[in-house]
MDAnalysis code that builds the backbone (N, CA, C; Angstrom):
import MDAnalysis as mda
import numpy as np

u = mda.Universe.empty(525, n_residues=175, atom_resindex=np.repeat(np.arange(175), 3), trajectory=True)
u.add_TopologyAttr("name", ["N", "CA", "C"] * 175)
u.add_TopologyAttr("resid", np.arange(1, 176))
u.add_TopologyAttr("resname", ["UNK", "UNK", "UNK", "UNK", "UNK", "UNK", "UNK", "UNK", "UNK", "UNK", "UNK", "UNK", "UNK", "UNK", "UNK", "UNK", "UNK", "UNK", "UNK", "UNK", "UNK", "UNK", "UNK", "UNK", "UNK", "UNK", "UNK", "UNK", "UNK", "UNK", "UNK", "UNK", "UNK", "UNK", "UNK", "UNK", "UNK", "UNK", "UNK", "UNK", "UNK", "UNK", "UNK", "UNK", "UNK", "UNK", "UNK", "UNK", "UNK", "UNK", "UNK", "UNK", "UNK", "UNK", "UNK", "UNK", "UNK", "UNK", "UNK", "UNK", "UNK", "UNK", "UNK", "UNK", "UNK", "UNK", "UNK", "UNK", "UNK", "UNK", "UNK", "UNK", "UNK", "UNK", "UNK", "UNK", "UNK", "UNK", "UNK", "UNK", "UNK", "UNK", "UNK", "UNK", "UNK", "UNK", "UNK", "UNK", "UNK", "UNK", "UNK", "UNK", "UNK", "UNK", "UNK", "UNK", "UNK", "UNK", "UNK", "UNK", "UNK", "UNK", "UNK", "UNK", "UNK", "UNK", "UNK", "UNK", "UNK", "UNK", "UNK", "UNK", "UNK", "UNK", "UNK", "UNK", "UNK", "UNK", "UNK", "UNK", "UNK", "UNK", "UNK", "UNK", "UNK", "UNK", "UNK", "UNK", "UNK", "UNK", "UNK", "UNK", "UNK", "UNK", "UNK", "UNK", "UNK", "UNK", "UNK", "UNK", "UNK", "UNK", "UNK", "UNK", "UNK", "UNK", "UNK", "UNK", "UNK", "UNK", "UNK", "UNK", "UNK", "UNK", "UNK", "UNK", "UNK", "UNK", "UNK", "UNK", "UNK", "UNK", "UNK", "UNK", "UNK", "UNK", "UNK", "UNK", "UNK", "UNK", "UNK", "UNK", "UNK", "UNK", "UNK"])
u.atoms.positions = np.array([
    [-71.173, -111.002, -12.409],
    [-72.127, -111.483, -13.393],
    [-72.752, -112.775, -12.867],
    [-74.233, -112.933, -12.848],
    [-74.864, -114.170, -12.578],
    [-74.689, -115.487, -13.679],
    [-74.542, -116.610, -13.535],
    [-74.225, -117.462, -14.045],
    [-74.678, -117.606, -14.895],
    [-76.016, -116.944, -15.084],
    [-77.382, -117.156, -16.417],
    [-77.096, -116.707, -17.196],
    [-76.469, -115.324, -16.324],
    [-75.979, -113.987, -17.535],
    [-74.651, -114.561, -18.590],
    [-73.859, -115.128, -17.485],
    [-72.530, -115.412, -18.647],
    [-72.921, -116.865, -19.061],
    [-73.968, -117.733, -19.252],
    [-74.035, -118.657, -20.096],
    [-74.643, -118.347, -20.974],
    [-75.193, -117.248, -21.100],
    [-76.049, -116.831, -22.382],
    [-74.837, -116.115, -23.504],
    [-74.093, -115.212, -22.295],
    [-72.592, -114.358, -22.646],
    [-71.626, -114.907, -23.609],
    [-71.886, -116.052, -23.070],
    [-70.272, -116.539, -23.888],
    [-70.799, -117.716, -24.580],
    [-72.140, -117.774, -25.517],
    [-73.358, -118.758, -26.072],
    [-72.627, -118.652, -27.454],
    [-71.893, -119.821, -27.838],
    [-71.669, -120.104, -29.208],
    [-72.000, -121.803, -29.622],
    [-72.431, -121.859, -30.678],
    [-71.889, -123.129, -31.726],
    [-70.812, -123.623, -31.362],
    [-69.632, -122.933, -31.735],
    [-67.975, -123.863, -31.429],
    [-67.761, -123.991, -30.448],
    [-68.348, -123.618, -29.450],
    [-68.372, -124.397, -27.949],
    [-68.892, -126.200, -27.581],
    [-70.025, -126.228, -28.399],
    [-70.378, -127.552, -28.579],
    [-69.421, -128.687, -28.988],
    [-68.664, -128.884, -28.963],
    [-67.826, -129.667, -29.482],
    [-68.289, -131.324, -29.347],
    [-68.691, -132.523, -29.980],
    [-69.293, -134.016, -29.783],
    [-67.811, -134.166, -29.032],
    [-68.524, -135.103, -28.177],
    [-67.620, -136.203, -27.784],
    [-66.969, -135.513, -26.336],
    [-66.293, -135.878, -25.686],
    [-65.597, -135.238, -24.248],
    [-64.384, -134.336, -24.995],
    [-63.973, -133.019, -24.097],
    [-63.134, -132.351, -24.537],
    [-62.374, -131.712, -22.851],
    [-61.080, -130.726, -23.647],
    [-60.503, -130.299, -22.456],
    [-59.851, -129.128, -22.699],
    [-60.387, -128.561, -21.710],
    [-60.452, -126.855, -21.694],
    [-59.268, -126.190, -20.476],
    [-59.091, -125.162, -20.802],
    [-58.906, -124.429, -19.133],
    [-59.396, -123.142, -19.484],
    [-59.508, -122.790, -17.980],
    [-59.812, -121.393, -17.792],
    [-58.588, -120.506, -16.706],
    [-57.934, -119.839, -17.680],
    [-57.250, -119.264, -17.039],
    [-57.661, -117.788, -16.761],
    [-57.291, -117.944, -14.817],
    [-57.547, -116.733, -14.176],
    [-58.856, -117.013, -13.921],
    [-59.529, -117.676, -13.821],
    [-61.296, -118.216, -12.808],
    [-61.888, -117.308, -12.176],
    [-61.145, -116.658, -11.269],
    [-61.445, -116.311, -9.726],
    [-62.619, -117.471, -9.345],
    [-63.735, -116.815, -9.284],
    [-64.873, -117.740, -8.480],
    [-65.502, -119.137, -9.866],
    [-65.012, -118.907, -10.631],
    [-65.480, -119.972, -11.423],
    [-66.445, -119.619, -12.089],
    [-67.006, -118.796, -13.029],
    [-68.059, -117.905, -13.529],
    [-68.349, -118.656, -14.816],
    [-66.806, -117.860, -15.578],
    [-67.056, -118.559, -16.749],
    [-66.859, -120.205, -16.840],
    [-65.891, -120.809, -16.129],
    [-66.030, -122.089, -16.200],
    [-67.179, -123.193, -15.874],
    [-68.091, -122.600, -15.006],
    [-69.989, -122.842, -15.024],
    [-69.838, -122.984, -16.298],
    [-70.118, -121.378, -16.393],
    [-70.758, -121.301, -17.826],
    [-70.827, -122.209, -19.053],
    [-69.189, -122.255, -19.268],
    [-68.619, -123.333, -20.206],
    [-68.927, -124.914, -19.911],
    [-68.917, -125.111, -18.703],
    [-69.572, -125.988, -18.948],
    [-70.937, -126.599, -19.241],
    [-71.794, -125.641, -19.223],
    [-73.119, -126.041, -19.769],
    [-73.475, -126.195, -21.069],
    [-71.975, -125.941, -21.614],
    [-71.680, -126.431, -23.247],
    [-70.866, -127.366, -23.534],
    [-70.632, -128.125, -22.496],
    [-69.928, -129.481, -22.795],
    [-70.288, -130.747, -22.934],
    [-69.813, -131.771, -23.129],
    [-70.247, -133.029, -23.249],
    [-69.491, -133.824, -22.191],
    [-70.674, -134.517, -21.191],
    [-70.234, -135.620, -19.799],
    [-68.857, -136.123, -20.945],
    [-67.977, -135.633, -19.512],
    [-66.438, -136.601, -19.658],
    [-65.499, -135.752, -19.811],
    [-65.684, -134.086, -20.449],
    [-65.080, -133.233, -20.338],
    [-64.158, -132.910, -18.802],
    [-63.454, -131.954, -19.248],
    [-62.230, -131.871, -18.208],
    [-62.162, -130.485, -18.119],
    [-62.306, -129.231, -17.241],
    [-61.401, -127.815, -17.600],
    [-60.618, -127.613, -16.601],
    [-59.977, -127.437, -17.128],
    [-59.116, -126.781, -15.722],
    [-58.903, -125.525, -15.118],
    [-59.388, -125.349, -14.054],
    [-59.412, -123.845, -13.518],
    [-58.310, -123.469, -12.480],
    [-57.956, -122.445, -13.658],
    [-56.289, -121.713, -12.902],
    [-56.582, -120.741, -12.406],
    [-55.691, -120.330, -11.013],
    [-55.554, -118.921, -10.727],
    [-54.836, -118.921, -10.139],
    [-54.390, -117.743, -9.683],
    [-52.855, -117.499, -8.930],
    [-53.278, -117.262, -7.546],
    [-54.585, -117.298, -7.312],
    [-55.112, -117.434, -5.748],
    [-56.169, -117.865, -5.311],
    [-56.691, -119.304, -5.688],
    [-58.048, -119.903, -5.324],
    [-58.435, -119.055, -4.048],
    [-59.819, -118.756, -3.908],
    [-60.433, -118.562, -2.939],
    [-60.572, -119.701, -2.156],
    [-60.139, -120.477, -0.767],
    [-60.364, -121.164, 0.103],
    [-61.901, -121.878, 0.158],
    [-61.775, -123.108, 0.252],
    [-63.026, -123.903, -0.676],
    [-63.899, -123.872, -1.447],
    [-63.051, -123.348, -2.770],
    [-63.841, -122.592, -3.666],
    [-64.435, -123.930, -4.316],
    [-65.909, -123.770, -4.756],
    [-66.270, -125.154, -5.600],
    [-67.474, -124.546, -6.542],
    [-66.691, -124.788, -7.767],
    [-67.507, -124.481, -9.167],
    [-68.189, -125.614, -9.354],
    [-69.548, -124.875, -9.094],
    [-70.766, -125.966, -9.491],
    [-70.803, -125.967, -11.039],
    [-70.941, -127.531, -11.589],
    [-70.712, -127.841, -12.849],
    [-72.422, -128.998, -13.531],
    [-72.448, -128.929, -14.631],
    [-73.848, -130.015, -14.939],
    [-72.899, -131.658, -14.448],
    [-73.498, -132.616, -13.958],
    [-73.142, -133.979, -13.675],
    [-72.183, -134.130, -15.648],
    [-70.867, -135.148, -14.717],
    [-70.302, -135.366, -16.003],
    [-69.235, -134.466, -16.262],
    [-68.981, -133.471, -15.801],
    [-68.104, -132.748, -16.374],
    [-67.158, -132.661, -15.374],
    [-65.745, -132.251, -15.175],
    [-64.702, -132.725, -14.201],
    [-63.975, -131.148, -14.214],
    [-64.344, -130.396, -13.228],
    [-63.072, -129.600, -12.698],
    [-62.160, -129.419, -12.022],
    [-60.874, -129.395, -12.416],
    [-59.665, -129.724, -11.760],
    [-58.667, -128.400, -11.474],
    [-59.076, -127.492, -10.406],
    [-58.562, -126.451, -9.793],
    [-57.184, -126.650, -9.436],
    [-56.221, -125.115, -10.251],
    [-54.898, -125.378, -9.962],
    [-54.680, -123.776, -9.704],
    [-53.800, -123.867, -8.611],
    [-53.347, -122.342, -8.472],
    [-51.825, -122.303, -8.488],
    [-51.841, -121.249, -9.715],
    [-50.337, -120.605, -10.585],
    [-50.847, -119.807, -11.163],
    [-49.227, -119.386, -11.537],
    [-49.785, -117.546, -12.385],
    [-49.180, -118.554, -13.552],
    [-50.621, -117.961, -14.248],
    [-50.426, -118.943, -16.202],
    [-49.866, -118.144, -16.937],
    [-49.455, -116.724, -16.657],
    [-48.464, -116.132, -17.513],
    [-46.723, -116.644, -16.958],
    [-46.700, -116.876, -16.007],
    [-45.180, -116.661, -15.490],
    [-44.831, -118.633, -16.019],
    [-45.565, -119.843, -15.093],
    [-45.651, -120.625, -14.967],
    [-45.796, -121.631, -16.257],
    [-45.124, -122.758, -16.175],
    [-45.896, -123.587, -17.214],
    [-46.723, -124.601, -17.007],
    [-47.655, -125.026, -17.614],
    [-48.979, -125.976, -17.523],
    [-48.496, -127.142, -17.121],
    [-49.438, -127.667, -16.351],
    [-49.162, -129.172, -16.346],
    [-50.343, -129.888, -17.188],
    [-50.675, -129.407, -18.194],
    [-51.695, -129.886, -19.007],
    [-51.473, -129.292, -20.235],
    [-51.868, -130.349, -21.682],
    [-51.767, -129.469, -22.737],
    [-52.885, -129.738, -23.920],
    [-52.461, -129.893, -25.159],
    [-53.802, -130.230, -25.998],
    [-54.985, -130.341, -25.832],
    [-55.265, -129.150, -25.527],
    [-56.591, -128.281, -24.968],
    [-57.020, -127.828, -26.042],
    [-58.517, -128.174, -26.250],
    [-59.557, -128.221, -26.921],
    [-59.858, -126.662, -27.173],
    [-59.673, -126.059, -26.210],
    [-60.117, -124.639, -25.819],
    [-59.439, -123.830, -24.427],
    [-59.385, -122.807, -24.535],
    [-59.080, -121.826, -23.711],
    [-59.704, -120.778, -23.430],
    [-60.510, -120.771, -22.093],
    [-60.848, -119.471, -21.477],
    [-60.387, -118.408, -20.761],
    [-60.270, -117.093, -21.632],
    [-59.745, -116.103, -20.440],
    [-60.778, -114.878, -20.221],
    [-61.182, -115.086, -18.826],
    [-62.479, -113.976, -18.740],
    [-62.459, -113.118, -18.045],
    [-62.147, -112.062, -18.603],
    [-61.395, -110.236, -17.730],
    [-59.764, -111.245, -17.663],
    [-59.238, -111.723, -17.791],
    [-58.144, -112.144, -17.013],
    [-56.697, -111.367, -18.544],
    [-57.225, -111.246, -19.588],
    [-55.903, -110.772, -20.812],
    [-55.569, -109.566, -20.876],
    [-56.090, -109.230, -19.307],
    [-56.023, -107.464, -19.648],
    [-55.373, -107.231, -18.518],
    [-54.411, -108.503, -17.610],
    [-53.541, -108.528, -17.172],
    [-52.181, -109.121, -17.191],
    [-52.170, -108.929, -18.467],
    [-50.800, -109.538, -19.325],
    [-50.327, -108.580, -19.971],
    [-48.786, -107.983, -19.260],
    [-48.309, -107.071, -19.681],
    [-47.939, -107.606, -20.975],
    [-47.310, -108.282, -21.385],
    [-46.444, -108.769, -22.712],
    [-47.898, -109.954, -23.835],
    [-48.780, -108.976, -24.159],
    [-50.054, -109.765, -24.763],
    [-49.320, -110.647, -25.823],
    [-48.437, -110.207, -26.365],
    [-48.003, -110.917, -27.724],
    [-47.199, -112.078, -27.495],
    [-46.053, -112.314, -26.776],
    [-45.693, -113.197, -26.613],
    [-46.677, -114.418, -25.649],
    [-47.448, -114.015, -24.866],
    [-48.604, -115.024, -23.935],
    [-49.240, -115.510, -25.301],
    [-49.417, -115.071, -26.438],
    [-50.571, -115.309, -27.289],
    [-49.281, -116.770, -28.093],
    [-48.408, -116.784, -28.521],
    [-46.949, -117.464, -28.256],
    [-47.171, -118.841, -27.444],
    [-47.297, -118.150, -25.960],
    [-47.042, -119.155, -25.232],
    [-48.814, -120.249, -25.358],
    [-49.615, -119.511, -25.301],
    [-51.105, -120.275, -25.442],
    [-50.859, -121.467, -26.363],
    [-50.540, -121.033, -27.696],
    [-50.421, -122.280, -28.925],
    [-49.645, -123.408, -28.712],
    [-48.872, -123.361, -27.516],
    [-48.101, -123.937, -27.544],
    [-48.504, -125.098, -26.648],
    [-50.169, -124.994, -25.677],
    [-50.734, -126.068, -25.365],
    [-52.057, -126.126, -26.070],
    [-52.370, -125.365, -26.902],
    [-53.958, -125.615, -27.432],
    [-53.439, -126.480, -28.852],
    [-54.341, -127.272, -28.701],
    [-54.694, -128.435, -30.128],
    [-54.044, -127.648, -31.415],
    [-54.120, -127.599, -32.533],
    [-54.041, -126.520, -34.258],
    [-55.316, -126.158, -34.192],
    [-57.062, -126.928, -33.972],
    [-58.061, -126.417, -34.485],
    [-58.607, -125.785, -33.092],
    [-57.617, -125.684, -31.894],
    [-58.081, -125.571, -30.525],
    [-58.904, -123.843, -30.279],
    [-59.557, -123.785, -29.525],
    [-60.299, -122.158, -29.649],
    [-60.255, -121.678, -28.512],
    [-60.094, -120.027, -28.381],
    [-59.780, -118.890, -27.352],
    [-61.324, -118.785, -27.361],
    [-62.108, -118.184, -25.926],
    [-62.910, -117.742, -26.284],
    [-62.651, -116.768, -24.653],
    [-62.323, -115.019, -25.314],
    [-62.313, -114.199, -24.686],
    [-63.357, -113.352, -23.991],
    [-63.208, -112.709, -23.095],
    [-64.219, -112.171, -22.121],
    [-62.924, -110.698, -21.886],
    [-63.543, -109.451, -22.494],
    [-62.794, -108.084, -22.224],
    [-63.579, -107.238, -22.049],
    [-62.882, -105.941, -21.797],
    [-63.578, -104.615, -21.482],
    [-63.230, -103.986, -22.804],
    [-64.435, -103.624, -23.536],
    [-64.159, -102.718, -25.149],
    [-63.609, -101.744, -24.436],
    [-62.322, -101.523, -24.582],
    [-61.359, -100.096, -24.594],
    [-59.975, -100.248, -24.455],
    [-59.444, -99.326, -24.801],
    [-57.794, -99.342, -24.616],
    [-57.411, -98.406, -23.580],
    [-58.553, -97.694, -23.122],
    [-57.475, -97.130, -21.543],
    [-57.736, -98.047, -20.698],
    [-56.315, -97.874, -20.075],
    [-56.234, -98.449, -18.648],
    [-57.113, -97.852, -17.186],
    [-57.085, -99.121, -16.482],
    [-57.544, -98.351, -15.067],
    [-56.396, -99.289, -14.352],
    [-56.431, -98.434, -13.796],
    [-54.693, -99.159, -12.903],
    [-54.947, -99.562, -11.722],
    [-54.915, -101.116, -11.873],
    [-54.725, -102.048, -10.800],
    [-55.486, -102.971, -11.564],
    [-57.113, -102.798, -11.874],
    [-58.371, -103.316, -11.810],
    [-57.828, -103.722, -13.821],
    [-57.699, -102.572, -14.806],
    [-57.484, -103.191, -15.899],
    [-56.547, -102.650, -16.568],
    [-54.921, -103.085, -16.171],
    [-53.856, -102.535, -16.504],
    [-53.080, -102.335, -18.024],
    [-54.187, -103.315, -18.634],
    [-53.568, -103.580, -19.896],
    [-54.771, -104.031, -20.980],
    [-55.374, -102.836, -21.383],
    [-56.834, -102.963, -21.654],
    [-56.463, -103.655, -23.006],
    [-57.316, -104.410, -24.249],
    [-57.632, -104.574, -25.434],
    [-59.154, -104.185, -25.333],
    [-59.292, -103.501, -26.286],
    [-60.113, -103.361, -27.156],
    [-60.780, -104.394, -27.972],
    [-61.785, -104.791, -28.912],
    [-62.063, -106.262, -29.685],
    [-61.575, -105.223, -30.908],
    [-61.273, -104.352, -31.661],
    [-60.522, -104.050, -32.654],
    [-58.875, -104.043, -32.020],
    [-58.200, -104.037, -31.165],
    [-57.071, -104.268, -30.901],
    [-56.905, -105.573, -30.394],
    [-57.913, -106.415, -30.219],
    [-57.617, -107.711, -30.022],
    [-57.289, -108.318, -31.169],
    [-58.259, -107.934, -32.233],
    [-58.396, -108.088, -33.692],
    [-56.993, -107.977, -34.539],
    [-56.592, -107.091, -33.932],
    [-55.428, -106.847, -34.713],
    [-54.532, -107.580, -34.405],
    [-53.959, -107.722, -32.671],
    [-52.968, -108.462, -32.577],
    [-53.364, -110.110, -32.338],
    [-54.531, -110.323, -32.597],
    [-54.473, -112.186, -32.734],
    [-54.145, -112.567, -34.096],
    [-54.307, -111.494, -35.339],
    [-54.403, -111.763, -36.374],
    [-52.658, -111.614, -37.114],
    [-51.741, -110.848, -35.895],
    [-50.386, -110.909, -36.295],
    [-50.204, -112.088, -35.915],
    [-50.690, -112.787, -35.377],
    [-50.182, -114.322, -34.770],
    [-50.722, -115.658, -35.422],
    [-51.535, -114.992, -36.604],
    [-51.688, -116.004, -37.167],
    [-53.534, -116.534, -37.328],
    [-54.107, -115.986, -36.599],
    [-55.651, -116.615, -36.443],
    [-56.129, -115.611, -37.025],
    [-56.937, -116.422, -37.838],
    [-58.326, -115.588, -38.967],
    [-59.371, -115.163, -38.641],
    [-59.530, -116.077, -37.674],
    [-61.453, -116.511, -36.837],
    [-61.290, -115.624, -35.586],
    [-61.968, -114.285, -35.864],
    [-61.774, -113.677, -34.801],
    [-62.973, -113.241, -34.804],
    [-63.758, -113.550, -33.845],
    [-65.426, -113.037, -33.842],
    [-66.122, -112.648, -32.329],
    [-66.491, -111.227, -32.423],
    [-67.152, -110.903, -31.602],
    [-68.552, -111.324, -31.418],
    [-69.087, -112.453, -30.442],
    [-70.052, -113.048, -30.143],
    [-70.996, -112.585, -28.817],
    [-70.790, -111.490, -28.092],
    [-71.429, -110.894, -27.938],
    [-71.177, -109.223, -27.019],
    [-71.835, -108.901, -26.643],
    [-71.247, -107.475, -26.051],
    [-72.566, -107.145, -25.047],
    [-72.306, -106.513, -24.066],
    [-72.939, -105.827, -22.804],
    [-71.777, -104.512, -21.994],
    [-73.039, -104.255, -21.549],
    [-72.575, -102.687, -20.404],
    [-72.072, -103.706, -19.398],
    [-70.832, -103.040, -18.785],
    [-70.054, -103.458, -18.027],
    [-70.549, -103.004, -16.420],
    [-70.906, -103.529, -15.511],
    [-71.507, -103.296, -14.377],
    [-70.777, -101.969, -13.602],
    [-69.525, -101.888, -14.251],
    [-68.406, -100.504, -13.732],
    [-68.916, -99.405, -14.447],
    [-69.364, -99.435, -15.824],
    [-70.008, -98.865, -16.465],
    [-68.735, -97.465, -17.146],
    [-67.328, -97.926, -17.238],
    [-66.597, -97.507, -18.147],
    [-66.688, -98.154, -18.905],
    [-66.952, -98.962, -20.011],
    [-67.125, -99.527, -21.391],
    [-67.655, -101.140, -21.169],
    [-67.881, -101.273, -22.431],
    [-68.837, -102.250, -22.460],
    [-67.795, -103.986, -22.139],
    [-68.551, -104.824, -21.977],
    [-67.615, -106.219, -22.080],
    [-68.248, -106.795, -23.410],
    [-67.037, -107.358, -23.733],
    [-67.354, -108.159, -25.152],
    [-66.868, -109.706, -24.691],
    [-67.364, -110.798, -25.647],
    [-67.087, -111.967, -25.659],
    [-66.614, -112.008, -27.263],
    [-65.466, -112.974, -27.391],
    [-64.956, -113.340, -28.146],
    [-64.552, -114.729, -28.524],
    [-64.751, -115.142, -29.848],
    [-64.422, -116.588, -30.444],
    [-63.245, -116.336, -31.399],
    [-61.966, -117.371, -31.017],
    [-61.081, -116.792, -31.766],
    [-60.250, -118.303, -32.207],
    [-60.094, -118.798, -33.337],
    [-59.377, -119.928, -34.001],
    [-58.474, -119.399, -35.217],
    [-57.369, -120.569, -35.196],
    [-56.892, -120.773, -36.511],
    [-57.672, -120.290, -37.865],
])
């Protein structure tokens, strides 16, 4: 996806947040959505971009002002060295979490109370094995963010998936 494409993609209100904030993006690869996100931040912001295998001088171009701080670990196995996070990005990356329910567990446990998910999936529940082992759906996302407690579950936008087995959705998801 071109950078234009996913800043328009993942285009909400509760992204704006006044004042400096601090995000991560777990699972980056090339830094897509974390661009993105940041062209909704405010100079002084922080995200942090995880993955379990930076690409070798990888550098996410960001607007002046905003600070990315690249860490490579697996954010399901591993624990953060960062917490009270404003927000959390996971883009294609929740559909490689065998155990979705307990990760959803472990997330709260560094995001703020009013802190926000904002997901990036493939609409479907079959698998493709390797590429998307552990599909959600945005009605099965729906369901299991809402056993965990969050109300604010909103599909903010949707497109054909360049693989062209089902569509990708973006998602806003809070307390």
């Amino acid at each position: 996806m071109r950078t234009e494409d996913a800043i328009q993609f993942i285009r909400h209100k509760e992204l704006s947040i006044s004042g400096p904030s601090n995000w991560a993006d777990l699972g980056c690869g090339a830094g897509t959505f974390t661009t993105a996100l940041a062209h909704y931040l405010e100079p002084g912001s922080v995200i942090h971009a995880v993955d379990q295998k930076l690409a070798a001088g990888l550098h996410i171009p960001v607007p002046a002002g905003i600070q990315v701080k690249t860490l490579e670990l697996d954010f399901v196995k591993d624990e953060w060295p960062f917490a009270q996070l404003d927000g959390i990005v996971l883009g294609n990356a929740l559909h490689y979490v065998r155990d979705q329910s307990a990760f959803i567990e472990k997330l709260k446990r560094y995001l703020k109370p009013e802190g926000k998910l904002l997901i990036v999936e493939y609409n479907t529940d079959r698998p493709v094995p390797t590429w998307v082992p552990y599909p959600l759906s945005y009605h099965s996302l729906e369901k299991l963010f809402k056993t965990h407690g969050y109300n604010h579950i909103e599909m903010i936008g949707e497109r054909p998936s360049v693989y062209g087995n089902a569509n990708l959705y973006t998602a806003i998801i809070r307390k």
